[in-house]
C-alpha positions in Angstrom: 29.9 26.9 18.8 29.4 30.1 17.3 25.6 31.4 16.3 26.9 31.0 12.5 27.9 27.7 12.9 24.7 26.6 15.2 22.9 28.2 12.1 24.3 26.2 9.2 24.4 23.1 11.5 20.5 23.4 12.2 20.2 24.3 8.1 21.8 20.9 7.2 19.7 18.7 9.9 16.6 20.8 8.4 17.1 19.6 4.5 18.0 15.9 5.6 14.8 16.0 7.5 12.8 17.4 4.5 14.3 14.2 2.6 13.3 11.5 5.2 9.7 13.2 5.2 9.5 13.2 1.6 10.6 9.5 2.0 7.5 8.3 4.2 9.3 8.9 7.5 7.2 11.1 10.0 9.6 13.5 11.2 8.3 17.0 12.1 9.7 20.0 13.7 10.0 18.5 17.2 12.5 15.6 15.8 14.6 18.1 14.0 14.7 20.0 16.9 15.9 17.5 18.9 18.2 16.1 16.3 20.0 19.3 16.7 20.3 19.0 20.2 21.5 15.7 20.5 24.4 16.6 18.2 25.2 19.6 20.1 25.0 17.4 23.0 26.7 14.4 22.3 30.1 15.3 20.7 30.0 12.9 18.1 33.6 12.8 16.0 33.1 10.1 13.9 30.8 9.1 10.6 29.3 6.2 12.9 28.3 8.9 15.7 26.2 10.8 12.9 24.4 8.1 12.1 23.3 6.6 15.0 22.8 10.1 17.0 20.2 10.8 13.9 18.8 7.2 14.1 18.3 7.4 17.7 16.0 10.8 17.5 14.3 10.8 13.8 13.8 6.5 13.2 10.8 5.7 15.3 10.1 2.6 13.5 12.0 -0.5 12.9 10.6 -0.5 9.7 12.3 3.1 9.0 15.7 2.0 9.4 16.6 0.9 6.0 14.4 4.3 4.8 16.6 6.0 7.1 19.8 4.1 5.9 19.6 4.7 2.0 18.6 8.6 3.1 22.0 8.6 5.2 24.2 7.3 2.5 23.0 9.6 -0.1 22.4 12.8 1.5 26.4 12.5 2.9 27.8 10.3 0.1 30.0 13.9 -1.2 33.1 13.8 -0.3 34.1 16.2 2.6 30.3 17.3 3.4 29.8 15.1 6.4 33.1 16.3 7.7 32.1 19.8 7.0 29.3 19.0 9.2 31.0 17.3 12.4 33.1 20.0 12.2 30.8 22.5 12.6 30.4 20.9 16.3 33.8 20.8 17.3 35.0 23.7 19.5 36.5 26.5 17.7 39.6 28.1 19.1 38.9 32.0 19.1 41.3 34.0 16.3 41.3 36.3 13.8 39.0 35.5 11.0 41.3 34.0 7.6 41.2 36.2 4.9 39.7 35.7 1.8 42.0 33.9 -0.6 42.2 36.0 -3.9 39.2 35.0 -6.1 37.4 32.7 -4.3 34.2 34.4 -4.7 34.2 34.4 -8.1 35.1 30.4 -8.2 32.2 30.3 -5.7 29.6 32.0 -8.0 30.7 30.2 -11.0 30.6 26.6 -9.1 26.7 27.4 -8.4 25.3 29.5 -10.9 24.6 26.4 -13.0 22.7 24.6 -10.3 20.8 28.2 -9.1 19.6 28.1 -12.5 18.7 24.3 -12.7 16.6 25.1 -9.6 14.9 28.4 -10.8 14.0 26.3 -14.2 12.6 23.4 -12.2 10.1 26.1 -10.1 8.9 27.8 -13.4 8.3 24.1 -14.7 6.3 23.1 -11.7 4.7 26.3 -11.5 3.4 25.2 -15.4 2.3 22.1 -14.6 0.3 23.2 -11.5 -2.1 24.7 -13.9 -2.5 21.6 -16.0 -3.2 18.8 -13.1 -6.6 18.5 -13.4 -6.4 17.1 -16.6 -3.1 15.3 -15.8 -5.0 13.5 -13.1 -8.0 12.4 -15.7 -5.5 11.1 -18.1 -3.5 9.2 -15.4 -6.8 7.5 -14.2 -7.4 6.1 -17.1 -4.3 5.2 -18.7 -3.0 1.4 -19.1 -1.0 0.7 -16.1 1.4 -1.2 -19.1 1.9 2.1 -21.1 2.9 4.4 -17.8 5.9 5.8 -17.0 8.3 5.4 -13.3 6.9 8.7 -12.8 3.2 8.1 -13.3 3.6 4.6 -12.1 4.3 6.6 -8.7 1.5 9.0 -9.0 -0.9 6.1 -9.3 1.1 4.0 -6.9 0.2 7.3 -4.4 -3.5 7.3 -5.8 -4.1 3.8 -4.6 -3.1 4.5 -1.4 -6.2 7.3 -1.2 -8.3 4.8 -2.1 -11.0 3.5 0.3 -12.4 -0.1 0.5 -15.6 0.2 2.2 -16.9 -3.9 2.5 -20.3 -3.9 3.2 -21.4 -5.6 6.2 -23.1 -8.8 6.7 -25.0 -9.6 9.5 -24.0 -13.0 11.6 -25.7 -15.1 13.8 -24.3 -14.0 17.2 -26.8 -11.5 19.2 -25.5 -8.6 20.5 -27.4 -6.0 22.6 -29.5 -3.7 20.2 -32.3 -1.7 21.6 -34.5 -2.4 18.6 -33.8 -5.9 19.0 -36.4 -8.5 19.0 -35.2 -10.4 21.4 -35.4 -10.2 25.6 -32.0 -10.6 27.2 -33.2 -12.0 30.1 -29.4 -11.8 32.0 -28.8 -8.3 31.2 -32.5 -7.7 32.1 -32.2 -8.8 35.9 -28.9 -7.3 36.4 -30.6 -4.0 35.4 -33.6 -4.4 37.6 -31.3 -5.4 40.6 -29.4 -2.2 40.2 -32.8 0.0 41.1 -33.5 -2.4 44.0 -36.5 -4.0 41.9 -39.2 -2.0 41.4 -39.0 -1.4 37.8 -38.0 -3.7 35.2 -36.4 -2.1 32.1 -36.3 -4.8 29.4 -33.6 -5.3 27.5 -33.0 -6.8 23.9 -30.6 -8.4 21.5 -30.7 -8.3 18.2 -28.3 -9.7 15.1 -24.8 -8.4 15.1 -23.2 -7.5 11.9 -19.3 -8.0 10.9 -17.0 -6.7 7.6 -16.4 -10.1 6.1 -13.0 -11.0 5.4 -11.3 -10.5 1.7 -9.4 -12.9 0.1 -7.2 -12.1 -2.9 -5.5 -14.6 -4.9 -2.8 -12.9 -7.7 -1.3 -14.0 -10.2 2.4 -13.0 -10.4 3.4 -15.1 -14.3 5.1 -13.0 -16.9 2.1 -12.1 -18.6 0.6 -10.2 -15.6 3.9 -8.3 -14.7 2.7 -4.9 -15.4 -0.2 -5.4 -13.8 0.8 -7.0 -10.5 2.9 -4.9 -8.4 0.2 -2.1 -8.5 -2.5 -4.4 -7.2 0.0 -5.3 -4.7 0.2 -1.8 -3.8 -3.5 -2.1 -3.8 -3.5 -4.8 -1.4 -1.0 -3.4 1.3 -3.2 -0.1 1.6 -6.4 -2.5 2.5 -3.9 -4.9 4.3 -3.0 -1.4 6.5 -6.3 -0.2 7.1 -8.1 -3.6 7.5 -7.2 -6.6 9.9 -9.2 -9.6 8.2 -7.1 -9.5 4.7 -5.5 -12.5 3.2 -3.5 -12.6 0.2 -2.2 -15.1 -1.9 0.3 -15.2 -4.6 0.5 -18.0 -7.4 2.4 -18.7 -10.7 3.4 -22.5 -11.1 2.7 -22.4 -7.1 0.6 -20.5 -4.5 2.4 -18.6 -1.5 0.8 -17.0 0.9 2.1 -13.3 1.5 -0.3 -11.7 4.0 2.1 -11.4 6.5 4.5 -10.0 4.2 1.8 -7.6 3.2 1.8 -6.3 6.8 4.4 -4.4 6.7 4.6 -0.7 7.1 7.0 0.2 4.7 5.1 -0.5 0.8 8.1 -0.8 -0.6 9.7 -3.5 1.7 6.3 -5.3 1.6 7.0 -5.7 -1.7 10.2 -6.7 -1.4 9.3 -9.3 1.2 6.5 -10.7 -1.4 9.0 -10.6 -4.4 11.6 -12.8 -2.4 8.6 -15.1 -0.8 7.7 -16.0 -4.4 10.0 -18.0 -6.3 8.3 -18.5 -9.3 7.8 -14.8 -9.8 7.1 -13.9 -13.6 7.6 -17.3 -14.6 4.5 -20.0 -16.1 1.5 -20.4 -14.8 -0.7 -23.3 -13.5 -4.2 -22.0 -12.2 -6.1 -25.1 -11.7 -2.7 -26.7 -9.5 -2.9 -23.1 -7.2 -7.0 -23.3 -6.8 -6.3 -27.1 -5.8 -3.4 -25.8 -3.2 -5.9 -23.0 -2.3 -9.0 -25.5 -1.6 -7.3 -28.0 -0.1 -5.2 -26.2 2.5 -6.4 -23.0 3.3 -10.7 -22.9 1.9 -11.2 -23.9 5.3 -9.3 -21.3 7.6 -10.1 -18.5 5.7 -13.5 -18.9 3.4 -15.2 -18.4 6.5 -17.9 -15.6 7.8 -19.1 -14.8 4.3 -15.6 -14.3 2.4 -15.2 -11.9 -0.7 -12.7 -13.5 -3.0 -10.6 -11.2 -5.6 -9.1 -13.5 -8.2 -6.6 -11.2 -10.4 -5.8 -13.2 -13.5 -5.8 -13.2 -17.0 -6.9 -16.4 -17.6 -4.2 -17.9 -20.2 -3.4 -21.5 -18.4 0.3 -22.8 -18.5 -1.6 -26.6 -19.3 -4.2 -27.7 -20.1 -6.3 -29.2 -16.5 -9.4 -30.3 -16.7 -9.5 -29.6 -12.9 -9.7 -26.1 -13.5 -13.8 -25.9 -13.9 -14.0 -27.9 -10.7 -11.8 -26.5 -8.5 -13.2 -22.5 -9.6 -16.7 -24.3 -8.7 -15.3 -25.5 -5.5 -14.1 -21.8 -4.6 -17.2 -20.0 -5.6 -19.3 -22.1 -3.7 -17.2 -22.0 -0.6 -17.4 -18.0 -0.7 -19.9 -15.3 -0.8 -18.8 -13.9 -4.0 -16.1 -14.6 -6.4 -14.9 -11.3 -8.4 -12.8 -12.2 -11.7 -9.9 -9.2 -12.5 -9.4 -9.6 -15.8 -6.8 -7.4 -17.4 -7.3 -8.8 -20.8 -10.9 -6.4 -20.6 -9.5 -3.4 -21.2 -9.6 -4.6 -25.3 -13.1 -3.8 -26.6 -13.1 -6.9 -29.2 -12.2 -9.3 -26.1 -13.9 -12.7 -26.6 -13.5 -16.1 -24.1 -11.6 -17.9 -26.7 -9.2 -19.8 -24.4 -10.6 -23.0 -23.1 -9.5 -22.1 -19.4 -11.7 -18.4 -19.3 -14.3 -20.3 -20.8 -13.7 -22.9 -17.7 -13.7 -20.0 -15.4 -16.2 -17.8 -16.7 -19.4 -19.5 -15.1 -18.1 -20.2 -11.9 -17.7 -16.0 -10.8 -20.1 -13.6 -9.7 -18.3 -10.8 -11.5 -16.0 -10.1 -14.3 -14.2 -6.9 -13.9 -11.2 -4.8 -15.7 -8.5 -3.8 -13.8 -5.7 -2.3 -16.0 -6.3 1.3 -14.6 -7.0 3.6 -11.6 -10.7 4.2 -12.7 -11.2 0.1 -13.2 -9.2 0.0 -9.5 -12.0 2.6 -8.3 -14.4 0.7 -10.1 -13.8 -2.2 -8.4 -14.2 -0.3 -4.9 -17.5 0.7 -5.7 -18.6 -2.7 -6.2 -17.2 -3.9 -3.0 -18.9 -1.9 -1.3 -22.6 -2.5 -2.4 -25.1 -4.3 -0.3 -24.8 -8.4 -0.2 -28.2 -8.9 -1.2 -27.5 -6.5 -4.1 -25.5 -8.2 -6.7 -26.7 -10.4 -8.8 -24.5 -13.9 -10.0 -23.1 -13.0 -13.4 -22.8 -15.4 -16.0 -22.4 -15.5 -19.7 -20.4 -13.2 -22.3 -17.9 -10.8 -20.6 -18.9 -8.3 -23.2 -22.4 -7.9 -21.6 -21.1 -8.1 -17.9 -18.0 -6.3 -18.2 -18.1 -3.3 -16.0 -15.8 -0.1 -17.4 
C-alpha cells in the first residue's frame, strides 16, 4: 500500500470514528489506531469483512452493536464509497500513473463547491450561536417540555443526563463500627487486645449505620402525559445508571414494571425496551386499578428501608374508582414520602377540580411541577434534603406548589 493510500485509508477510519463517538460509543485514538491496523492486516475483500473487522476493534459493548450497525449503514450507504475503500487495501500493481482525463478537475470543483460552502456557512452559524448560549440555556430550562423542538428536546434530553440525584441518607438499625459510637463491640474488642498479647485493651464501638433509601417511580405513560414522559424516562435511566436501588414502574390502563429495561446502557434502547414492554402506551388511564396492582404485588418487595416514591401523573382518572383515595393512602403510608409530579402545575390558575386530584391530593407529602428542566432540578433539590426536614403537605396546590 502506498503512503497516499495508507493516508486516505487512516482519513476514512478517522471520520467514521468521529461519528460513533458523537453517537455515544467510546472510541478514542487507540481504537482508531487499531482499526487501521486490523484492516491493513486482515485482507478483508468483501462488505461483510468491513464490518465485522470494525466491530471486532471499535464495539466494546453488546449494547453498541446496533449503535455501531445504524453508523455502518449510513456512513457507507453511497454507492461505490465502501469499494473505494477496500480498494484502497488491495495491492497495487506498480505503473505509470493514469493521466488526467480532460476536465476532470473542473467537474471536481464544481461537484464540491456547493457543499465547501454548506460547510463554511454552517461554522459562521455556530460560531454565532456560541456567543448566544448562555441565554439559550436559560430559555431551554425553562421552557414547556410540550412546546420544544427535536433539537431542544435533545439538548434537554443531554441536560438530564448532568443532573445529579443526591438521596439523603437515612440511618437503619444495623451497627456498624463507628469510633464515635456508643456502643462497645465487645468481639472486635478482644480480637484487638489479643493481637498486642493482652496488655492493653483498646475499646472498640459501634454505632448506627446509615443507607441511601431506595426510589420508587411510578409513571404514567396515557395520551395525556405523552410529552411529558419520555423525558422523565430519560430522567430515570441517568439515576437508574448511577444508582443500584431504583425501581420503576410504568402504568396506563395497567402497571408494568420496566426497571430492568431501564438498565440498559444505551438510553435510547432503554427506551425502546420500555416502549415495547408497555402495551397500553398513550392509551386511557386507570390510576386507582395500577395503585391496587402496585399495593398488592410489589408494596412489599420494594416499599422497604424507608422508600421515596415519585408518582408522575396528572391526575385526570380514565373512571371514576372510589378506590383511588384508599389505595394513594395505602402507598403513602407504606413509604417514607410520597412526591406528586404534576404537570398540569405549570398553569398559574390550576385548581383541584377533578374528583381524582382531589382524592389524591391529601394522601402526598409533596406536590411538585415537572414540565421543565428547572422543575426537573427543582425536584433534585428536594430529594436531596434531610428526612427529618420536610414537612407533610396538605391542602391547596397553589400554596404548596414549588416553581
Amino acid at each position: 500500500m502506498t503512503p497516499d493510500h495508507a493516508g486516505r485509508l487512516a482519513d476514512n477510519i478517522v471520520q467514521f470514528a468521529r461519528v460513533l463517538r458523537r453517537a455515544g460509543l467510546p472510541v478514542g485514538p487507540g481504537g482508531v489506531i487499531d482499526a487501521v491496523a486490523a484492516l491493513r492486516s486482515v485482507g478483508v475483500g468483501t462488505r461483510e469483512d468491513v464490518y465485522w473487522t470494525l466491530h471486532a476493534v471499535l464495539v466494546k459493548r453488546h449494547e453498541h452493536t446496533a449503535v455501531f450497525d445504524q453508523a455502518f449503514r449510513i456512513f457507507f450507504r453511497r454507492r461505490g464509497y465502501l469499494e473505494q475503500l477496500m480498494a484502497l487495501m488491495m495491492p497495487q500493481a506498480p505503473g505509470a500513473p493514469a493521466a488526467p482525463k480532460p476536465a476532470a478537475a473542473r467537474v471536481h470543483d464544481a461537484l464540491f463547491e456547493a457543499a465547501r460552502e454548506t460547510l463554511r456557512r454552517r461554522e459562521r452559524e455556530t460560531e454565532i450561536t456560541a456567543h448566544l448560549t448562555a441565554s439559550d440555556a436559560e430559555l431551554l430550562r425553562r421552557k414547556d417540555f410540550a412546546q420544544m423542538s427535536a433539537d431542544e428536546i435533545a439538548a434537554a434530553r443531554a441536560a438530564i443526563r448532568r443532573l445529579v440525584l443526591p438521596l439523603d441518607t437515612v440511618r437503619t438499625r444495623r451497627l456498624v463500627p463507628d469510633r464515635h459510637g456508643r456502643r462497645i463491640d465487645l468481639r472486635r474488642t478482644l480480637r484487638a487486645s489479643m493481637s498486642g498479647g493482652g496488655a492493653l485493651i483498646d475499646l472498640k464501638t459501634l454505632g448506627p449505620g446509615e443507607k441511601t433509601p431506595p426510589l420508587v417511580a411510578l409513571v404514567d405513560v396515557s395520551g395525556s402525559m405523552g410529552e411529558y414522559t419520555r423525558l422523565f424516562l430519560h430522567f430515570l435511566h441517568a439515576v437508574t445508571d448511577a444508582r443500584t436501588r431504583v425501581q420503576s414502574f410504568l402504568f396506563g390502563t395497567r402497571l408494568t414494571n420496566v426497571t430492568r429495561a431501564l438498565r440498559t446502557r444505551d438510553p435510547d434502547a432503554a427506551l425502546a425496551a420500555c416502549s415495547d414492554a408497555v402495551p397500553d402506551w398513550a392509551g386511557g388511564t386507570r390510576i386507582a386499578a395500577s395503585l391496587a396492582a402496585f399495593n398488592k404485588r410489589w408494596a412489599r418487595r420494594v416499599l422497604g428501608q424507608g422508600a421515596v416514591v415519585l408518582l408522575i401523573t396528572d391526575g385526570l382518572e380514565r373512571d371514576e374508582d372510589p378506590r383511588l383515595a384508599a389505595e394513594m393512602d395505602r402507598l403513602h403510608r407504606s413509604c417514607r414520602r410520597l412526591i406528586w409530579l404534576n404537570p398540569l402545575l405549570r398553569f398559574d390558575g390550576f385548581e383541584p377540580k377533578a374528583r381524582g386530584i382531589r382524592a389524591m391530593l391529601p394522601h402526598v407529602d409533596d406536590f411538585r411541577p415537572i414540565h421543565n428542566l428547572d422543575s426537573m432540578a427543582a425536584l433534585v433539590r428536594a430529594l436531596s434534603e434531610s428526612a427529618g426536614g420536610h414537612r407533610r403537605r396538605q391542602g391547596h396546590p397553589g400554596r404548596d406548589r414549588v416553581a
